[in-house]
N, C-alpha and C positions, 0 to 999 in steps of 0.2 A: 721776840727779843733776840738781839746778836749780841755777841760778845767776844771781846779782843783781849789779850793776854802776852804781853808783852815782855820779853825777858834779856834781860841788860845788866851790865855792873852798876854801879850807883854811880854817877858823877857820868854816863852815856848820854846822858840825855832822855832818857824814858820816860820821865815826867813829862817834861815838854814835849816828846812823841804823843802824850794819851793826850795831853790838853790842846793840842792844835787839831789834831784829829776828833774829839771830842766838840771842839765847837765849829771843827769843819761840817761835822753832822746836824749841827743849829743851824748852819745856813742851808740846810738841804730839809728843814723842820724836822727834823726826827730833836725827840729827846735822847740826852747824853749826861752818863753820868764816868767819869773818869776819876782815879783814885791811884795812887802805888800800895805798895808792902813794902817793906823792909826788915827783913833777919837781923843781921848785925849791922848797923845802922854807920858803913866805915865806907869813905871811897874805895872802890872796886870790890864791892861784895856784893856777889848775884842779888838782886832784887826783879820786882815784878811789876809793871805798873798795869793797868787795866781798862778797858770801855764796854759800858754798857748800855746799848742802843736800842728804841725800838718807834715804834710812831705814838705811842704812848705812856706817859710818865713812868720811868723807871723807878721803882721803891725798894727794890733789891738791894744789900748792903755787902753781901757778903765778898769773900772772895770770889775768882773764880777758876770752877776745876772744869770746866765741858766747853769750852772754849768753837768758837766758829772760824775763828782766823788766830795765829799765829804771826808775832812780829819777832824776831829775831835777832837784836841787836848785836850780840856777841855771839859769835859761832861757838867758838868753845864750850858755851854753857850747855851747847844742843845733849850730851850725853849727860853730864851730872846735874843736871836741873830736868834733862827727862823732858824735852819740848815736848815732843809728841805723844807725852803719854795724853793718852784721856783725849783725843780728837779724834770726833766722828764721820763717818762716810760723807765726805763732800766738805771736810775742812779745808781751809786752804793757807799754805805758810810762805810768809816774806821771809826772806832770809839775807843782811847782810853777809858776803862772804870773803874771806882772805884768801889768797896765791894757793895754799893746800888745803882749804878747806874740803873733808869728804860730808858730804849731804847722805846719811841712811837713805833707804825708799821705805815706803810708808804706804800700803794700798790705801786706797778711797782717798789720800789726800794728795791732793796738786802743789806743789812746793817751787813756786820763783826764787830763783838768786839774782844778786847781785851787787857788784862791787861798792856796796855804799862808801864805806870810809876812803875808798880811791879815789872816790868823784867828789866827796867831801874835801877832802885833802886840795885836789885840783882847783874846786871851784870855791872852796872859805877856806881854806889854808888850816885847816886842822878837821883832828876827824871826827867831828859830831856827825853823824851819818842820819839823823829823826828827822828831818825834812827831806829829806832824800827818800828815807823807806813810806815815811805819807802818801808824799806824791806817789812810790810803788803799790801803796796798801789802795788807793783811790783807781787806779787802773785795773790791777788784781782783783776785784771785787765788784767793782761797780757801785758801791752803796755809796758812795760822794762823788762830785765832780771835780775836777781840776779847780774850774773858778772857784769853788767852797774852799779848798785848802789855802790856794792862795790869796782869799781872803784873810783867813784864819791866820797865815803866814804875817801878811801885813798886821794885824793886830796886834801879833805876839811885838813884833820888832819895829814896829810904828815909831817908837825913841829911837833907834839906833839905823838909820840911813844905810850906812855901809853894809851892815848884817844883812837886811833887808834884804838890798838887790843879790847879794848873794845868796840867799833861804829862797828866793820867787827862783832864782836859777836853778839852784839847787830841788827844789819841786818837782820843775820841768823837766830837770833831766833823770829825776829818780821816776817818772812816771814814762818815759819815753823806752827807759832801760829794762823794761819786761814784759 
């Protein structure tokens, strides 16, 4: 079993990060179970959302603290939320990052950046940056294919036309940019 740990303010998108990524992993047949946290339950208060994958049913409920990949949504969080505590030799982390953002080093884990909320900005005009770090988490890793997300993409946003081609763009280029 893998497992993704996701750390964002509330209102980032990190919901919608686990669940497109989550059934990104249904079209690749792996079982997927995505889930958030929430501490104090208020826009912009660190929260966590989650995936846990594997090629056979997940029954696991819990949180998680041993994480295999790391998704990054706000940099800021990296030191009071402790990203990398608890990640094993051969973890590997997304990282949204901003203009001064410093990145720690971390032995045994391999740590991508990149400018999601810039490209977000650029390409949807505002910075939901979770279909940006997808498409980067599906490159980074290998455990989905591009087609799978942007399936998953079109699912989410199937109502909404406009959003759509923008989130498939925005796929592409978060997956090109690492």
């Amino acid at each position: 079993m893998k497992e993704v740990k996701i750390f964002a303010r509330a209102g980032q998108g990190a919901i919608t990060t686990a669940t497109i990524l989550g059934e990104s992993l249904f079209y690749e047949n792996k079982y997927a179970y995505a889930f958030p946290y929430f501490g104090a339950a208020r826009m912009g208060a660190p929260m966590n959302a989650f995936v846990r994958f594997d090629d056979k049913p997940v029954r696991l409920r819990s949180q998680i603290y041993n994480p295999d990949y790391i998704i990054v949504v706000d940099p800021t969080l990296i030191e009071s939320q402790k990203c990398f505590q608890n990640l094993g030799e051969g973890a590997k982390a997304i990282i949204a990052i901003r203009e001064k953002t410093i990145i720690p080093e971390f032995k045994g884990v391999e740590i991508k950046t990149l400018p999601a909320e810039k490209i977000a900005m650029d390409i949807i005009g505002k910075p939901f940056a979770n279909t940006i770090l997808v498409g980067a988490f599906a490159k980074v890793t290998g455990q989905i294919k591009l087609d799978s997300v942007l399936k998953a993409v079109e699912s989410k946003f199937k109502n909404k036309p406009k959003l759509l081609e923008k989130n498939l763009e925005a796929v592409k280029k978060g997956y090109e940019s690492v």
